[in-house]
C-alpha positions as CSV (number, residue, x, y, z in Angstrom):
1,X,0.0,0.0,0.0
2,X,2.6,2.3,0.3
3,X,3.8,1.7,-3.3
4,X,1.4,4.0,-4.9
5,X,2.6,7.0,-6.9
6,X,-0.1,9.2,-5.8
7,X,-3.6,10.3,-4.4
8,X,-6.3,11.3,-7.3
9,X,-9.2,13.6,-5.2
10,X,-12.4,12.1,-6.7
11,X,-14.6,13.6,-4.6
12,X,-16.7,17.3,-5.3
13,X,-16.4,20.5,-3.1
14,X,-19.3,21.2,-0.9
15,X,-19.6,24.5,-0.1
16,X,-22.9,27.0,0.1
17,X,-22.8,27.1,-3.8
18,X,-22.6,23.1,-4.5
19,X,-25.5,22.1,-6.6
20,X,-28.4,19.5,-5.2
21,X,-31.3,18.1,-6.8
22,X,-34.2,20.5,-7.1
23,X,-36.0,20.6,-3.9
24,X,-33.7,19.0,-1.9
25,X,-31.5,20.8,1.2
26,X,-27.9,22.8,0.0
27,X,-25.4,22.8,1.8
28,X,-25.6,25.6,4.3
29,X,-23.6,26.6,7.5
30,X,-23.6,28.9,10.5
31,X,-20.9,30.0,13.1
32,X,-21.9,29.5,16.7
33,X,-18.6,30.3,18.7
34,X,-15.4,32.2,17.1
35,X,-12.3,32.5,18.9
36,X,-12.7,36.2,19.0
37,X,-15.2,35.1,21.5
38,X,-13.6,32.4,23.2
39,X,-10.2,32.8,22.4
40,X,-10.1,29.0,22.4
41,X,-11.9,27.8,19.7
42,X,-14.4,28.5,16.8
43,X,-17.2,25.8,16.4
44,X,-19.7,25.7,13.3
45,X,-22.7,24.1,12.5
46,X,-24.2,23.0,8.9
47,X,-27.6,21.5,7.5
48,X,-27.6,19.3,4.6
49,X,-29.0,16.5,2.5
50,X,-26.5,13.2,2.5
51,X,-27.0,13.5,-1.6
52,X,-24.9,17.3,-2.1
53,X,-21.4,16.0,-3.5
54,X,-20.1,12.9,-3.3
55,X,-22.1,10.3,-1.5
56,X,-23.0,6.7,-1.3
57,X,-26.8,5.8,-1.1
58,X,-28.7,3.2,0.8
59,X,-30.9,0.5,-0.1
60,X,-33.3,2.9,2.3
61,X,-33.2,5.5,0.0
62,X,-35.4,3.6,-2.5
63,X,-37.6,1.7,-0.1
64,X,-38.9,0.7,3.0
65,X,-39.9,2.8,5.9
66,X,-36.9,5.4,7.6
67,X,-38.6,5.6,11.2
68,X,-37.7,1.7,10.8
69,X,-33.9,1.8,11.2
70,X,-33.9,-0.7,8.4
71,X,-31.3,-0.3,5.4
72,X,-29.7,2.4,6.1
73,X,-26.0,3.9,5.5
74,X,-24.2,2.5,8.5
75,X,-25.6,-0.8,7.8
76,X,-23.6,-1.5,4.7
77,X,-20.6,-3.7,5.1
78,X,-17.3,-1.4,4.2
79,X,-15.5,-3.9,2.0
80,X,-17.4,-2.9,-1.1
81,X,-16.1,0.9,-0.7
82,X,-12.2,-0.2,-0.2
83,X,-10.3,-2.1,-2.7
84,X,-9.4,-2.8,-6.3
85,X,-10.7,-0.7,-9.1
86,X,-11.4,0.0,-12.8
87,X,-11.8,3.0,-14.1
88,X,-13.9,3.0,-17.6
89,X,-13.4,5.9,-19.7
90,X,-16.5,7.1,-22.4
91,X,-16.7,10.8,-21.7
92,X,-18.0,12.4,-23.3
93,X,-21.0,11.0,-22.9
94,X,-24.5,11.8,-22.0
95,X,-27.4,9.2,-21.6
96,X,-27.8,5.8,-20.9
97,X,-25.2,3.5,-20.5
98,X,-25.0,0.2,-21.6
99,X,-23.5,-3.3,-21.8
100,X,-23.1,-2.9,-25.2
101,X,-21.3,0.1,-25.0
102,X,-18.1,-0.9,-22.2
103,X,-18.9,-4.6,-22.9
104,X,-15.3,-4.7,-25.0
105,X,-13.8,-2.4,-23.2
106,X,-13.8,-5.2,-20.3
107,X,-13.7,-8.2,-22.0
108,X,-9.6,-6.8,-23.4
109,X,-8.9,-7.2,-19.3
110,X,-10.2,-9.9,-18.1
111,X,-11.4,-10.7,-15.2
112,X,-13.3,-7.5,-13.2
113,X,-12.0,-6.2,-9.8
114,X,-14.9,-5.6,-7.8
115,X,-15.2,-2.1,-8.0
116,X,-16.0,-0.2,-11.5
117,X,-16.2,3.5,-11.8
118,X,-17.6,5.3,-15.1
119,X,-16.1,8.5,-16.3
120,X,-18.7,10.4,-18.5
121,X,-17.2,14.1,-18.1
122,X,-13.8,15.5,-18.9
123,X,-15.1,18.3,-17.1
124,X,-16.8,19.0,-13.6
125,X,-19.1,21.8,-12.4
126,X,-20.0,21.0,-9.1
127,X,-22.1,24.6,-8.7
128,X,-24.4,23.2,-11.9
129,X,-26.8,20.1,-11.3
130,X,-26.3,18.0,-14.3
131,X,-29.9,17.2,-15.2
132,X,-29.0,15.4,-18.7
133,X,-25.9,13.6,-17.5
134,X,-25.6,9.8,-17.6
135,X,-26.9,7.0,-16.0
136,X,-26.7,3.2,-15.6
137,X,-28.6,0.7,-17.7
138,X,-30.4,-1.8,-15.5
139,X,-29.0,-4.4,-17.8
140,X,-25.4,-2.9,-17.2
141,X,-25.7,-3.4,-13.8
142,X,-26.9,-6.8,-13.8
143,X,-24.4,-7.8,-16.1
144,X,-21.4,-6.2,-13.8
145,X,-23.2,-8.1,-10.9
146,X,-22.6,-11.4,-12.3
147,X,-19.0,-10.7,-13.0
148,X,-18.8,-10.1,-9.4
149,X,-18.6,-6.4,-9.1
150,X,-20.1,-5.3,-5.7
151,X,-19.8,-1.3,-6.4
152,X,-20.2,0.8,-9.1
153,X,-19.8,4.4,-9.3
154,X,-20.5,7.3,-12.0
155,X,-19.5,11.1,-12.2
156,X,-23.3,12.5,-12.4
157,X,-25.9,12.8,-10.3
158,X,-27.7,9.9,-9.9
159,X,-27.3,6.3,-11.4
160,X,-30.4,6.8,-12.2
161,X,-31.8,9.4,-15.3
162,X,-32.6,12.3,-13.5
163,X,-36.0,12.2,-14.8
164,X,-37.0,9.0,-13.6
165,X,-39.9,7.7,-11.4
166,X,-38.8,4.4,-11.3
167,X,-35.3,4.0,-9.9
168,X,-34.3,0.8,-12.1
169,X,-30.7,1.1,-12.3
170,X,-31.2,2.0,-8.2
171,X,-33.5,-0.9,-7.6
172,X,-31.0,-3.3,-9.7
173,X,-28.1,-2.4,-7.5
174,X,-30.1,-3.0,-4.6
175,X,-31.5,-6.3,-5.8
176,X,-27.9,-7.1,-6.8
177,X,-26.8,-6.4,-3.4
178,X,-24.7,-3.6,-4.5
179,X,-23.2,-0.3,-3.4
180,X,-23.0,2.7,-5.4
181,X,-21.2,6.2,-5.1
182,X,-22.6,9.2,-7.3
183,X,-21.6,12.4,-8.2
184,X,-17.8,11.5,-8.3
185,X,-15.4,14.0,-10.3
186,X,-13.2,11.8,-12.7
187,X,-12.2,14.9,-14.4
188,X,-8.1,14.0,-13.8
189,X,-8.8,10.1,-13.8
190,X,-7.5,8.1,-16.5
191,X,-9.3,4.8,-17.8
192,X,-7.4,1.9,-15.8
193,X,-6.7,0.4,-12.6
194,X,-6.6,1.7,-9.0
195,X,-7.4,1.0,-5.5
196,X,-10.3,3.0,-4.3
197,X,-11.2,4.6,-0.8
198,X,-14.3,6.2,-0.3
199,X,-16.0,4.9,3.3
200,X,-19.5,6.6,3.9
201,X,-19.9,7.9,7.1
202,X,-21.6,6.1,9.9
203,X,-25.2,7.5,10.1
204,X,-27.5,5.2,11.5
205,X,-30.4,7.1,10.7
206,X,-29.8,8.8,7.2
207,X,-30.6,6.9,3.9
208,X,-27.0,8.3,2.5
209,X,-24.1,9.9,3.4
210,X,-21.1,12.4,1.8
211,X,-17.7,10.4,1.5
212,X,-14.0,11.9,0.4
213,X,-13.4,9.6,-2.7
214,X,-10.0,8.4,-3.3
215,X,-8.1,6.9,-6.4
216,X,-4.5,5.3,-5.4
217,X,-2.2,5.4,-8.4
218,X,0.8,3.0,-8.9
């Protein structure tokens, strides 16, 4: 592990200006002690939805009841979030993506690691919400579950058209007993293989939570 050449940020800025879906809660924050007052310390407080920036969801967010404690972010097992990874270049690309479209890309390695991450941008706003970026196929993701995958990840906002009423690349992923991370910034990420960090937080009540992405280069 201490081999690697270096540490690729994959993960967006959230600030008061970092885009969310329409309707849901920005990014926000307030002061509530400064050292001016204290002289010790300065404390802050900030309000949120778990989907601003880079996040992983839980099989919560698409079912079930949250007063439940079912399903939700802490639950995951971390394995799936820390590991081997392919990178998958196609940007630029907006719309659906398919088997048919990586399927050869894959089949010149080989055998999958079990983490696959999907760069459709070569560039990043994160103050814009993407509403025509690109999403996953449900037949994409079965297909990556049964050569073993457990996570996939893509550089929009949601695996998922933007558009959609009916979740199916989410409700694949859940069915498949996956994870997946959204609104990743691939911008400096070449196509090719890395080890990926990105560990969602431990909220035991919240259907999602932010990570800090990480690519290790060797």
């Amino acid at each position: 592990m201490n081999n690697y050449k270096r540490i690729i940020d994959i993960s967006r800025p959230v600030e008061q200006n970092t885009s969310c879906f329409p309707g849901d809660v920005p990014f926000s924050r307030a002061v509530t002690l400064t050292y001016e007052q204290t002289h010790i310390v300065n404390l802050t407080a900030f309000t949120m939805s778990p989907h601003v920036g880079t996040h992983a969801d839980a099989p919560s967010h698409i079912k079930g009841d949250l007063e439940s404690g079912k399903d939700m972010i802490a639950g995951l097992p971390l394995e799936p979030f820390v590991g081997t990874c392919r990178v998958f270049d196609v940007a630029p690309f907006n719309g659906e993506l398919t088997t048919a479209m990586v399927e050869a890309q894959w089949n010149a390695i080989g055998a999958l690691p079990p983490r696959v991450l999907f760069r459709t941008q070569e560039n990043v706003n994160h103050t814009v919400f993407e509403s025509k970026g690109s999403y996953f196929s449900a037949d994409l993701v079965h297909e990556l579950a049964r050569r073993g995958v457990r996570l996939m990840g893509i550089d929009t906002a949601s695996v998922d058209n933007t558009e959609s009423k009916t979740l199916d690349a989410h409700r694949a992923l859940d069915q498949a007993h996956m994870c997946w991370l959204e609104n990743l910034d691939l911008s400096e990420v070449k196509a090719g293989d890395y080890f990926l960090v990105a560990m969602p937080l431990k909220f035991t009540e919240l259907e999602a939570s932010p990570l800090r992405a990480a690519l290790l280069e060797w």
